[in-house]
Every structure is written in structure tokens, then in C-alpha cells.
TORSERO-664353 format. One record per residue (C-alpha): residue number from 1; residue in one letter; x negated, y negated, z negated. Coordinates in steps of 0.5 Angstrom, whole numbers. Example, Ala and Ser with C-alpha at 12.3 -4.5 7.8 and 13.67 -1.06 7.14 Angstrom:
<pt><i>1</i><aa>A</aa><x>-25</x><y>9</y><z>-16</z></pt>
<pt><i>2</i><aa>S</aa><x>-27</x><y>2</y><z>-14</z></pt>
end
This chain:
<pt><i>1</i><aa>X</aa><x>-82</x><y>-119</y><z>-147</z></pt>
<pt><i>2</i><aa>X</aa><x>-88</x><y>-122</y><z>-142</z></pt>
<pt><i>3</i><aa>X</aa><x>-91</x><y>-126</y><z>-147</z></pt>
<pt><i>4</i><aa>X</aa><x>-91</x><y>-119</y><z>-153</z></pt>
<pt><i>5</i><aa>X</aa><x>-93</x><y>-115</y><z>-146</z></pt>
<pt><i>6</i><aa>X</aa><x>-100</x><y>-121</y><z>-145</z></pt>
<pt><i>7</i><aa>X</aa><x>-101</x><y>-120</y><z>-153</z></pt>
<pt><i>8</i><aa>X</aa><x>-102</x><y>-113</y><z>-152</z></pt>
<pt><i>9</i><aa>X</aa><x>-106</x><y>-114</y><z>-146</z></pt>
<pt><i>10</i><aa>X</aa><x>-110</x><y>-118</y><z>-150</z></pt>
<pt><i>11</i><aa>X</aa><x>-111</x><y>-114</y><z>-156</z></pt>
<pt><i>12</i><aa>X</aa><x>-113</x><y>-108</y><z>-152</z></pt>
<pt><i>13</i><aa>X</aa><x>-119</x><y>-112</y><z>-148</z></pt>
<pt><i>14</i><aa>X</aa><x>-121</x><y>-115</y><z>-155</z></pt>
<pt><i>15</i><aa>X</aa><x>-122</x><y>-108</y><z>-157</z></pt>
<pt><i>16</i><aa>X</aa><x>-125</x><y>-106</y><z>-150</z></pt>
<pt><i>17</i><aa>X</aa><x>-130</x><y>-112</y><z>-151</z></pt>
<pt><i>18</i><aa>X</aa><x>-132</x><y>-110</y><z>-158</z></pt>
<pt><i>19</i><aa>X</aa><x>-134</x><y>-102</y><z>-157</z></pt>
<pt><i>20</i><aa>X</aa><x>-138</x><y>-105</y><z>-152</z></pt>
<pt><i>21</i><aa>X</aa><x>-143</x><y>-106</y><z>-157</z></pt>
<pt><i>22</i><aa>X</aa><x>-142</x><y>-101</y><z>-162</z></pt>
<pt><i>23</i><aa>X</aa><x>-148</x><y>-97</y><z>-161</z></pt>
<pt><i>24</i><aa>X</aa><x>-150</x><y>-94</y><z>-168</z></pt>
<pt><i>25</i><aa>X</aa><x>-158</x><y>-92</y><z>-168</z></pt>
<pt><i>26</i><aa>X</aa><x>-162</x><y>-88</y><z>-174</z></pt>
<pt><i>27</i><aa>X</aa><x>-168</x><y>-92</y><z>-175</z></pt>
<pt><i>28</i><aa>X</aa><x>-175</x><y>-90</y><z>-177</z></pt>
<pt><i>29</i><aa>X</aa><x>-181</x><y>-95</y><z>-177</z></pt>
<pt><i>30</i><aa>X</aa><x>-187</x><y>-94</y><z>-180</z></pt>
<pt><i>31</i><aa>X</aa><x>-191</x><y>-100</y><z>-181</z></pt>
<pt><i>32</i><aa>X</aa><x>-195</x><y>-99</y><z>-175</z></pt>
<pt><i>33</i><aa>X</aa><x>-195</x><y>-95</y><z>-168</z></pt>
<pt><i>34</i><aa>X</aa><x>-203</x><y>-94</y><z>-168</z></pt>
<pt><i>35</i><aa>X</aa><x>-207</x><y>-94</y><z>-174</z></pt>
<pt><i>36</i><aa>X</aa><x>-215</x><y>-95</y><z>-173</z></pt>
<pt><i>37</i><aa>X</aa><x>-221</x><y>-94</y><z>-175</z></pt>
<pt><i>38</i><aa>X</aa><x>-221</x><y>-100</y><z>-182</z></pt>
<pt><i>39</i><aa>X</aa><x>-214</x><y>-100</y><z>-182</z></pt>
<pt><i>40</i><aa>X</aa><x>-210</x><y>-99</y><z>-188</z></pt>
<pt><i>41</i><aa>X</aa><x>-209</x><y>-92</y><z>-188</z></pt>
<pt><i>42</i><aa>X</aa><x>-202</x><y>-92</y><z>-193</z></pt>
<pt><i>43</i><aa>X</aa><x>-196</x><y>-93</y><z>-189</z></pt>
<pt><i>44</i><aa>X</aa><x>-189</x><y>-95</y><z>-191</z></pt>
<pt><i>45</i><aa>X</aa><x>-185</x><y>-92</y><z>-186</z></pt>
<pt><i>46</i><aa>X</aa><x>-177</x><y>-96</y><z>-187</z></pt>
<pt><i>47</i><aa>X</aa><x>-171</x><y>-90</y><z>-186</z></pt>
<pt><i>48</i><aa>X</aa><x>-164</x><y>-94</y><z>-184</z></pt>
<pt><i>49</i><aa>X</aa><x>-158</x><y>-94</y><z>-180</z></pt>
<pt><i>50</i><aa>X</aa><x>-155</x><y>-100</y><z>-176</z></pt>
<pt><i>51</i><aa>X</aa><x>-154</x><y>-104</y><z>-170</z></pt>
<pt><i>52</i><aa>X</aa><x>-161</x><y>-106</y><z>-168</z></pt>
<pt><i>53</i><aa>X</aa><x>-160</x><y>-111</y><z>-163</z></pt>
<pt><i>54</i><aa>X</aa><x>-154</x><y>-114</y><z>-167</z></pt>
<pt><i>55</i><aa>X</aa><x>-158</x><y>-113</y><z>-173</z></pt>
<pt><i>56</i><aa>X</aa><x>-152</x><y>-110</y><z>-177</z></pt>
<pt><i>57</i><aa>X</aa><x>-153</x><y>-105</y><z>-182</z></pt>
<pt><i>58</i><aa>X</aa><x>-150</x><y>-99</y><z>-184</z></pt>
<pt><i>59</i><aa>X</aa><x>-150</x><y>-95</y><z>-191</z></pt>
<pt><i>60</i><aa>X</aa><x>-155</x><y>-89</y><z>-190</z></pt>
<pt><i>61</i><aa>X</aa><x>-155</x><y>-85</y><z>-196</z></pt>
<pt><i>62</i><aa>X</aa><x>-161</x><y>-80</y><z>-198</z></pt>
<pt><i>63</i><aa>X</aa><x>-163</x><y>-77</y><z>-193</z></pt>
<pt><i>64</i><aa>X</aa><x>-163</x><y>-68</y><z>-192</z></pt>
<pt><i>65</i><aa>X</aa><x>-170</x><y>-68</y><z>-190</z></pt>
<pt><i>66</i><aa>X</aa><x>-175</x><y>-72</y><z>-189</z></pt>
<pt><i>67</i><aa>X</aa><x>-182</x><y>-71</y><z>-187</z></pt>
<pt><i>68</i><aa>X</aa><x>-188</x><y>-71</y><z>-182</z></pt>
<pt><i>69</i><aa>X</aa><x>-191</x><y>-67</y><z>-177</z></pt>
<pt><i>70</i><aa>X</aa><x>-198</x><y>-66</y><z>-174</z></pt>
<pt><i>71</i><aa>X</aa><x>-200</x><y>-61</y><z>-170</z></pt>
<pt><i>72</i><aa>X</aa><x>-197</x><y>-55</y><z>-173</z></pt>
<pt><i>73</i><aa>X</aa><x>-196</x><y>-57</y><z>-180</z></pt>
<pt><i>74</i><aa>X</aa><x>-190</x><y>-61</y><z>-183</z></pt>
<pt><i>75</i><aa>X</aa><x>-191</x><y>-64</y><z>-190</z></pt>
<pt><i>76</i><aa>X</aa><x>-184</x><y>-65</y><z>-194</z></pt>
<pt><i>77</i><aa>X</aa><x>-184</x><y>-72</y><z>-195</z></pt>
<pt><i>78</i><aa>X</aa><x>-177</x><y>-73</y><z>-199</z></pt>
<pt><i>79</i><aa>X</aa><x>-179</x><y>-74</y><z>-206</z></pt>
<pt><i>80</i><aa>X</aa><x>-183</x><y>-80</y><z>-203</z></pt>
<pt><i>81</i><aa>X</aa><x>-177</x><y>-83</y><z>-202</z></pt>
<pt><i>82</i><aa>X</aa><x>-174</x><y>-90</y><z>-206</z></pt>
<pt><i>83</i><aa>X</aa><x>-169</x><y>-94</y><z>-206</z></pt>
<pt><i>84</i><aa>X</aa><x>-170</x><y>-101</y><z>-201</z></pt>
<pt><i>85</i><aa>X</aa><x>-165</x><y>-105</y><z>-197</z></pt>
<pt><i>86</i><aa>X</aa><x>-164</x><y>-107</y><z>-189</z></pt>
<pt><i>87</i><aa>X</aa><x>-160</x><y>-111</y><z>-186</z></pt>
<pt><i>88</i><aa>X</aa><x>-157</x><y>-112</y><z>-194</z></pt>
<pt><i>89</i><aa>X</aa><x>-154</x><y>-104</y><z>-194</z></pt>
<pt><i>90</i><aa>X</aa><x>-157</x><y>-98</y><z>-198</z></pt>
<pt><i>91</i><aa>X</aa><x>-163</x><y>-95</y><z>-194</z></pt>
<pt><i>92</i><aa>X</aa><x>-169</x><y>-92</y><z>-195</z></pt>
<pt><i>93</i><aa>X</aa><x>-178</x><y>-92</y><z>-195</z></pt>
<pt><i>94</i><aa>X</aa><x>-183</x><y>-87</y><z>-196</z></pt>
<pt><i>95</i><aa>X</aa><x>-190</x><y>-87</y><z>-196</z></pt>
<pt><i>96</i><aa>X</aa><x>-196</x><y>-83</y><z>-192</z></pt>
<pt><i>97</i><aa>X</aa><x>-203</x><y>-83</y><z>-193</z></pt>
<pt><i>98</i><aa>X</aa><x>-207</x><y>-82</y><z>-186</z></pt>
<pt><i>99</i><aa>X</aa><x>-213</x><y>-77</y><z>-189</z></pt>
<pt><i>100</i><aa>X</aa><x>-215</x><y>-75</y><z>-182</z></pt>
<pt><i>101</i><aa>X</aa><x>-215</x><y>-76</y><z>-174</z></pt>
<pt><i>102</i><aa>X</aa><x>-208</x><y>-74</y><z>-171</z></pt>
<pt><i>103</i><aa>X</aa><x>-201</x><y>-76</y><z>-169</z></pt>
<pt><i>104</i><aa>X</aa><x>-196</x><y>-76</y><z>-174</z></pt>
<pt><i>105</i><aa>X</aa><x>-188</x><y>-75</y><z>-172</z></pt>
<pt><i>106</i><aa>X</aa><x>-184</x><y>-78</y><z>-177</z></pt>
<pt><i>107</i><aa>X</aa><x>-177</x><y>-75</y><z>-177</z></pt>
<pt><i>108</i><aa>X</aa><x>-171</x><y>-75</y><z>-182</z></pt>
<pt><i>109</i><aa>X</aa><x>-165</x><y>-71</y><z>-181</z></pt>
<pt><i>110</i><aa>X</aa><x>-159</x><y>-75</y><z>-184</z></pt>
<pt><i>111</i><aa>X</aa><x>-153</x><y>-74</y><z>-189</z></pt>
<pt><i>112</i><aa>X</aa><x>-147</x><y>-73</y><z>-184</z></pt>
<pt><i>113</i><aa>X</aa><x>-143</x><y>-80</y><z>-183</z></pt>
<pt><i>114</i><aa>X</aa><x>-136</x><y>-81</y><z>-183</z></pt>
<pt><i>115</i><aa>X</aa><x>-134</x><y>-86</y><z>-178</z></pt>
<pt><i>116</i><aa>X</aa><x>-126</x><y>-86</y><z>-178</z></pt>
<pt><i>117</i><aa>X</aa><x>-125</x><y>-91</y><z>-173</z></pt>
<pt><i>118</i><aa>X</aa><x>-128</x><y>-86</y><z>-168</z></pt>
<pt><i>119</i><aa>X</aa><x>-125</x><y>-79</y><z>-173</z></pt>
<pt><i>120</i><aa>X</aa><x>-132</x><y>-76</y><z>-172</z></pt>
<pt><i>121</i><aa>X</aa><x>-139</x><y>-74</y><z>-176</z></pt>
<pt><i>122</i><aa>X</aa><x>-145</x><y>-78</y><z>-173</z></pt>
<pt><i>123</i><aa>X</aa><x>-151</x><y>-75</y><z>-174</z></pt>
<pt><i>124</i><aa>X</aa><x>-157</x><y>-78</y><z>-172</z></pt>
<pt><i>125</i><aa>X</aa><x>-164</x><y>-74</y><z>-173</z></pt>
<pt><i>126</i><aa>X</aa><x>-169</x><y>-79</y><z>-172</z></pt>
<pt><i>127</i><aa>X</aa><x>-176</x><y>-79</y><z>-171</z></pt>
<pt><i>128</i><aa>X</aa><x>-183</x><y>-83</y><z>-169</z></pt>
<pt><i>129</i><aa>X</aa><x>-190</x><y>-82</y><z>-168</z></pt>
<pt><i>130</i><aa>X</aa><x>-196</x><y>-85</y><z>-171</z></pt>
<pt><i>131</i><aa>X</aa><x>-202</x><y>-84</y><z>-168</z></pt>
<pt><i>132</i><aa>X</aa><x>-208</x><y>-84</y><z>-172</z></pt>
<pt><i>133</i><aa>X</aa><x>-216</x><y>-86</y><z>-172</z></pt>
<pt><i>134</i><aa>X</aa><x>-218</x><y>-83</y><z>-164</z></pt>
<pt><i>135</i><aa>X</aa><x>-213</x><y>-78</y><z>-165</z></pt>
<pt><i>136</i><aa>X</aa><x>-209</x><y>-76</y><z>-158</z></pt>
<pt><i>137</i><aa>X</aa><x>-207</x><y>-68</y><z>-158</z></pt>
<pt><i>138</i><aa>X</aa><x>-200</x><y>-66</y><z>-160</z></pt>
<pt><i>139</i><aa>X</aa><x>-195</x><y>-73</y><z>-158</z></pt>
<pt><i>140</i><aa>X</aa><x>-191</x><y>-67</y><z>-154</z></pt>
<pt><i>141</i><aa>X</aa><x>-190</x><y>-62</y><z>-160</z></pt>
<pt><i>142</i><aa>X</aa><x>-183</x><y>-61</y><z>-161</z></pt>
<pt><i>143</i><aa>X</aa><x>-181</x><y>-62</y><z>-168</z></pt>
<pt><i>144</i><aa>X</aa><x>-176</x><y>-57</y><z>-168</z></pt>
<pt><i>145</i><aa>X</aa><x>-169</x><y>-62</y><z>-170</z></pt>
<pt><i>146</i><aa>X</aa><x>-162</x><y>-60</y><z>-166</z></pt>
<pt><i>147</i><aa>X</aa><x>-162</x><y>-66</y><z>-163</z></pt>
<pt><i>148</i><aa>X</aa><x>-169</x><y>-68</y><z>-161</z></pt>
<pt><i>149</i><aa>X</aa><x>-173</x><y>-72</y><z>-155</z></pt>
<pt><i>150</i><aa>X</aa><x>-179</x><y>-69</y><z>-153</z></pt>
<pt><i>151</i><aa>X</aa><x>-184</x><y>-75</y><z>-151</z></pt>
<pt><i>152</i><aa>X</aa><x>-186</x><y>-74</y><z>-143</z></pt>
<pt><i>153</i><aa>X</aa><x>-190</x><y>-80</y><z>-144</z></pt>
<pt><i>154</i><aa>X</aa><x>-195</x><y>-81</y><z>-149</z></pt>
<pt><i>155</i><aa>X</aa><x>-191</x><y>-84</y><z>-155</z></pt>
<pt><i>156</i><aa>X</aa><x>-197</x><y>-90</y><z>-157</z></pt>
<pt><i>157</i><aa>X</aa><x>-201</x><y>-94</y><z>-154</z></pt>
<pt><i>158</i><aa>X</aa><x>-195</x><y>-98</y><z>-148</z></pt>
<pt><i>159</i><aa>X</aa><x>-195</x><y>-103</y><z>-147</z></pt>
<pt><i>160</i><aa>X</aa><x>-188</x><y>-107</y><z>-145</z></pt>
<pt><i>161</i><aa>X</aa><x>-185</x><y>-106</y><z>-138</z></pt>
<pt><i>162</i><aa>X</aa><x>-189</x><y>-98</y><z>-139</z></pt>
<pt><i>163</i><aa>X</aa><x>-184</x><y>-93</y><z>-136</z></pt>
<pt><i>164</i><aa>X</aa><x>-183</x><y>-88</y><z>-141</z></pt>
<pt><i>165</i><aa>X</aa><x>-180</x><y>-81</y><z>-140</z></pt>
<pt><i>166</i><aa>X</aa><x>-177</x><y>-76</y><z>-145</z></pt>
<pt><i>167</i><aa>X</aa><x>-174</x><y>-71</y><z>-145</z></pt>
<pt><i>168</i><aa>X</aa><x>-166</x><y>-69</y><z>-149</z></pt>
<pt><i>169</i><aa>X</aa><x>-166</x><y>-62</y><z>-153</z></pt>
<pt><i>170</i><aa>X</aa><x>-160</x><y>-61</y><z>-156</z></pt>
<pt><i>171</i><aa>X</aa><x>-161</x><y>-53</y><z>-159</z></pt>
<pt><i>172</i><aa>X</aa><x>-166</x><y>-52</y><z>-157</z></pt>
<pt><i>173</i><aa>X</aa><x>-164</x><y>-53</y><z>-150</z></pt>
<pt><i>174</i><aa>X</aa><x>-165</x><y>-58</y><z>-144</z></pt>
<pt><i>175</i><aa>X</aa><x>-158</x><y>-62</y><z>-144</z></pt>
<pt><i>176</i><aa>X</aa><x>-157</x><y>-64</y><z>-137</z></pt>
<pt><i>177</i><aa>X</aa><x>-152</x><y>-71</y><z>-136</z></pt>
<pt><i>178</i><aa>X</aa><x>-152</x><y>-74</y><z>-143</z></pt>
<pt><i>179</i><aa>X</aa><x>-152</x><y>-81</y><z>-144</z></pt>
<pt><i>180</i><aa>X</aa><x>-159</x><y>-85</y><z>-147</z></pt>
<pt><i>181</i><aa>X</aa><x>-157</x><y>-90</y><z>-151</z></pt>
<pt><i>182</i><aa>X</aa><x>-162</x><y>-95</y><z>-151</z></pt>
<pt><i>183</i><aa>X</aa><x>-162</x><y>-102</y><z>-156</z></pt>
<pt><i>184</i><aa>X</aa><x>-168</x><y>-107</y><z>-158</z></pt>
<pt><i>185</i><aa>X</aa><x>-170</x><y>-109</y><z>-165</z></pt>
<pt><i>186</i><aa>X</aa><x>-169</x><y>-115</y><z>-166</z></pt>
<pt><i>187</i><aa>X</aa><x>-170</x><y>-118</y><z>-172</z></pt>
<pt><i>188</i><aa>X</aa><x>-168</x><y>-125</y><z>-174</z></pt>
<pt><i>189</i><aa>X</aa><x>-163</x><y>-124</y><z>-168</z></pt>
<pt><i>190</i><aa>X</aa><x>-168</x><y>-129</y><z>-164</z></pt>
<pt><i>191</i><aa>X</aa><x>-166</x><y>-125</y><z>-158</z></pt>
<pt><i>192</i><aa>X</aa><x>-159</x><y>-127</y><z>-155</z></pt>
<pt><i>193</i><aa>X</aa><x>-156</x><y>-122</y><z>-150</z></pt>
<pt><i>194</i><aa>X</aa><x>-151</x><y>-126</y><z>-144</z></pt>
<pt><i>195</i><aa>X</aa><x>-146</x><y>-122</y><z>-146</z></pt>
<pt><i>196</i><aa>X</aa><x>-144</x><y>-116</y><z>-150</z></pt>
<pt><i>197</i><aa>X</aa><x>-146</x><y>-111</y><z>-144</z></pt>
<pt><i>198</i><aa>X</aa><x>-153</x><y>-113</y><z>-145</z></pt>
<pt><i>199</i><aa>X</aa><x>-153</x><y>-110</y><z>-152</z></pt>
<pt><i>200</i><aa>X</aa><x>-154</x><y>-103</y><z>-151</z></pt>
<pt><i>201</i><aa>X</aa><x>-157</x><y>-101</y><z>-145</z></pt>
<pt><i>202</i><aa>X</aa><x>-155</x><y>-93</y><z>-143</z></pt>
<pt><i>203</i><aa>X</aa><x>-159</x><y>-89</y><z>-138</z></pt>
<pt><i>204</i><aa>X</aa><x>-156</x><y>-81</y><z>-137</z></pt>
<pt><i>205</i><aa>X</aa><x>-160</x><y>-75</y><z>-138</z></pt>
<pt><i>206</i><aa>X</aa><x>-162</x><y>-72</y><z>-130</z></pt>
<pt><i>207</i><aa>X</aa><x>-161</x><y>-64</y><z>-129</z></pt>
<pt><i>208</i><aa>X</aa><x>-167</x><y>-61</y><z>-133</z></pt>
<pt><i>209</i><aa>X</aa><x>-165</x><y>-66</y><z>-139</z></pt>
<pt><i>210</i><aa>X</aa><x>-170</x><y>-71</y><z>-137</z></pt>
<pt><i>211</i><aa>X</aa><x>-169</x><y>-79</y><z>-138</z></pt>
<pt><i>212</i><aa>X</aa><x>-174</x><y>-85</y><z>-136</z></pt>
<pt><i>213</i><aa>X</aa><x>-173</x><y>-92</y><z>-138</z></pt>
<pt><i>214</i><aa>X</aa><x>-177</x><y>-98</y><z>-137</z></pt>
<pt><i>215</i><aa>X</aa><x>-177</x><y>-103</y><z>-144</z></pt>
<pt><i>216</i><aa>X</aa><x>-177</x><y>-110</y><z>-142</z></pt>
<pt><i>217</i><aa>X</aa><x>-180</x><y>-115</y><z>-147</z></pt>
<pt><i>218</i><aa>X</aa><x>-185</x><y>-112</y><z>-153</z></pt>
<pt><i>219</i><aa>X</aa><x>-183</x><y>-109</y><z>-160</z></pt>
<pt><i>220</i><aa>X</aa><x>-180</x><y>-103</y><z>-163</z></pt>
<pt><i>221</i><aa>X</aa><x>-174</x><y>-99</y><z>-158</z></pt>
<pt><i>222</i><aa>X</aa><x>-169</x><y>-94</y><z>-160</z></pt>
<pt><i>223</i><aa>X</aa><x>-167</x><y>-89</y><z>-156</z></pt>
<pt><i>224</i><aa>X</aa><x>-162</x><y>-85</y><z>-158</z></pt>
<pt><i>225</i><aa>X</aa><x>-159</x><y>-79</y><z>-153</z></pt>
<pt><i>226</i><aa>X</aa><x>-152</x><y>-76</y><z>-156</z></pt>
<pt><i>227</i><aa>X</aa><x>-149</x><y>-70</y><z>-155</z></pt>
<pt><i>228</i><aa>X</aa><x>-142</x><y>-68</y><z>-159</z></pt>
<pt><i>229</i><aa>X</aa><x>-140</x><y>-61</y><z>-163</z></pt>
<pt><i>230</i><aa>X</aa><x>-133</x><y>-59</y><z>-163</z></pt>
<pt><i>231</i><aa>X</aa><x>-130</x><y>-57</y><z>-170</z></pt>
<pt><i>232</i><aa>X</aa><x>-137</x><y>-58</y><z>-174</z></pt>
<pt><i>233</i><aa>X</aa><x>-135</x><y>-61</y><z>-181</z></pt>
<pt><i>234</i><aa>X</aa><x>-129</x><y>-62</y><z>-184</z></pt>
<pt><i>235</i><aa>X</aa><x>-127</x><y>-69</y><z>-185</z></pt>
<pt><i>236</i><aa>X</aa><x>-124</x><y>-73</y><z>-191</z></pt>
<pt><i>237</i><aa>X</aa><x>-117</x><y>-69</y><z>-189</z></pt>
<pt><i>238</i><aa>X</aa><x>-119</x><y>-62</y><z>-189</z></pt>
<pt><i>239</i><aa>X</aa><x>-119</x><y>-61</y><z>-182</z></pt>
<pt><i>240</i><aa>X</aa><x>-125</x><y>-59</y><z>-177</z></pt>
<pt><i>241</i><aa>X</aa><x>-127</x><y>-65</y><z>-175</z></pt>
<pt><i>242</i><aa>X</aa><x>-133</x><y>-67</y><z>-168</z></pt>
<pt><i>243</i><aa>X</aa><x>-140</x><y>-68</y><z>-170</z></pt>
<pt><i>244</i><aa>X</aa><x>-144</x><y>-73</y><z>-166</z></pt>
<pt><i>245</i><aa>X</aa><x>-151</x><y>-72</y><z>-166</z></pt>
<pt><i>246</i><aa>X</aa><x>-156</x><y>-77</y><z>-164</z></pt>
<pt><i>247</i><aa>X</aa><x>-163</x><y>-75</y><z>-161</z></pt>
<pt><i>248</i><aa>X</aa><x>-166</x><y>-81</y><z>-163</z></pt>
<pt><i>249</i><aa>X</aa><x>-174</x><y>-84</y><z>-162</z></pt>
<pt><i>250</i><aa>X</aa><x>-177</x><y>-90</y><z>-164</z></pt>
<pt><i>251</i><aa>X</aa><x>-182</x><y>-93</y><z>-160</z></pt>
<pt><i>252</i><aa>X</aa><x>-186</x><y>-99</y><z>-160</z></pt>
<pt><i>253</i><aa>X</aa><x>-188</x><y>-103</y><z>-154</z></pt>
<pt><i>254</i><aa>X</aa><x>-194</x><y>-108</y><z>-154</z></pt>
<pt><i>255</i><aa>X</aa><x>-195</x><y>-114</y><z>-150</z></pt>
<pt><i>256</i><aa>X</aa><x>-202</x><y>-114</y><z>-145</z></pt>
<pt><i>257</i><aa>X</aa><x>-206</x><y>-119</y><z>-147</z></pt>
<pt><i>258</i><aa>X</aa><x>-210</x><y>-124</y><z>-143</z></pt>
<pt><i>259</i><aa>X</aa><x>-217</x><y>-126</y><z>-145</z></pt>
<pt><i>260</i><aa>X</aa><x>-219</x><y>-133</y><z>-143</z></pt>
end
């Protein structure tokens, strides 16, 4: 019986250890953060669903919507999308031609996912900012999505160790004590975390929804606040199942360089 009653013990820590790192994260990158003055002025912007600092992918099937805002104008950019790989799992890119001076929100609303592990839908609406050849005004306009973070930092232009500030609107609504799930991409998976709690970095959402973080080291950063809806989809057996919704905010953060 003590040795049936340390296996079970030891399965339930196994299973406790691998939910520490099972952050999932809607991703968005465009090819760059800021385009000037004699840049290419065609992005290909890369949609996926993964483990960003683990490097796994996930399956994202085709998008509901995706598209790009700047100013008050929203251009429908779904029929631009094709077929790519990520992390060796279907995603997606598109394509977007900078024509004038702005800032550019890159968003996709995803197809619920079903995580059976977890009896639930994942929906993580997810968004970017380019900005464009000068262009500043317009980085706090709100895109409209269920889930979304509005910037209280200027979204482009950080550097690593920049505090930024966001804040969590979940229907339109500043959402007051939710967890920010925080992961770096790190491709090639040439990072090494000291243990699986260094993985996912979460911070929580103050009374007026509002969040700030601090990345560490330079790259693109996934933020993704999570609030959850009872009985919003009916899962595979027909009943109303909960729907985990995602705001999700790619930034990318740039290291100071010194001249000599």
C-alpha cells in the first residue's frame, strides 16, 4: 500500500510539474517592429499557435478574421493569408504593403480550440503593432476585439529592461485580477530556463485592469491575459462547455547598442 501510495504521489507531482509550462499563446510577428525610411515596405506577418519558450507548436486552423487597423481604419487582410508551417504544425502568414506613415495593429480572432485535457475552448485573439516610416499617433486605439490589451506604453521602439504597461479589456471592460501570462520566443530554443517555473512568467491585472512588466533580455514577448466564459460553446459531446479567452499582445524588445 506505501508503495502504490508513493506512485500515486509521484504521478500527481509528475503531472503538477508539466502544467507549470503549459502556457498556450496565439502568435503574431510580423517581419519587423518598426519600418523606416528605405525599408522594404511589404511584411509578411507569421499567425501560429504554440509554446513559445518551449518552442512547440500547436495546430491553428484558418483564422475567423484577420486584419490590420491604423487609425480608424481596418483593412480585411483574410484573403491574403496562405498556408505555412511553424514549429512543424499548420499556421499561417499574410501579406501587408506599407503605403503610408502610421501605426499598423496586426490582429487575427482564431477558430475556437478545443483542449480536451482541460474540457474547454481556447480562444486567443491576438494582436501586434508595426509602426511605419515616422508615424506615431494612434499605438492606444483599441481594436475592438472581446479580449484585448490596450498599450499604456508606446508598443515599438523598447528596448529590453523597458517597463511596459497595458491594460486588460475583456468586453469592452477593464478586468480587475487576471493572470498575464508572459513567455519569450525563443527560437532554436537557445534559452535554457533553470526549471520549468521560469517558463511562463505571470503577473496579475491591478483594480482598474491595469499590468506592467519588465522583459529581461531582447526579442519578441507574448503577453497573454486570460479570462474565462461559462457555457460559451458546445463541445465535441454536446454540452456547453467554458471558453478561455486570450488577450494576447506580441511586442518585440531591442538591445541598447553601444558605439565605440
Amino acid at each position: 500500500m506505501k508503495r502504490l501510495g508513493a506512485i500515486a504521489l509521484g504521478l500527481m507531482l509528475l503531472t503538477c510539474v508539466v502544467n507549470v509550462s503549459q502556457a498556450h499563446f496565439g502568435m503574431i510577428l510580423p517581419e519587423k517592429s518598426m519600418v523606416m525610411q528605405g525599408d522594404k515596405p511589404e511584411l509578411e506577418v507569421i499567425l501560429a499557435f504554440c509554446h513559445p519558450f518551449e518552442q512547440k507548436g500547436m495546430v491553428l486552423a484558418k483564422p475567423k478574421a484577420f486584419g490590420v487597423q491604423s487609425g480608424k481604419q481596418k483593412t480585411d487582410l483574410l484573403n491574403t493569408l496562405m498556408e505555412t508551417k511553424v514549429l512543424g504544425n499548420p499556421a499561417w502568414k499574410g501579406t501587408y504593403l506599407i503605403k503610408k506613415p502610421g501605426i499598423y495593429a496586426f490582429y487575427f480572432d482564431p477558430q475556437p480550440y478545443w483542449e480536451p485535457a482541460e474540457d474547454k475552448y481556447i480562444i486567443h485573439q491576438t494582436k501586434t503593432y508595426v509602426a511605419a516610416l515616422g508615424g506615431e499617433e494612434g499605438w492606444d486605439e483599441e481594436v475592438g476585439l472581446k479580449a484585448e490589451i490596450i498599450p499604456l506604453t508606446r508598443p515599438f521602439g523598447l528596448y529590453a529592461g523597458n517597463v511596459f504597461q497595458g491594460v486588460v479589456k475583456f468586453k469592452g471592460k477593464p478586468l480587475p485580477g487576471a493572470d498575464v501570462e508572459v513567455e519569450y520566443w525563443n527560437p532554436g530554443g537557445r534559452v535554457k530556463a533553470p526549471n520549468d517555473y521560469f517558463v511562463t512568467q505571470v503577473v496579475k491585472t491591478d483594480e482598474k485592469g491595469v499590468f506592467c512588466f519588465s522583459p529581461p533580455k531582447a526579442g519578441w514577448w507574448g503577453f497573454a491575459a486570460l479570462a474565462e466564459e461559462e457555457g460559451a460553446i458546445r463541445g465535441p459531446d454536446g454540452k456547453k462547455k467554458k471558453a478561455e479567452y486570450g488577450a494576447v499582445l506580441w511586442l518585440e524588445f531591442t538591445e541598447m547598442q553601444v558605439v565605440k
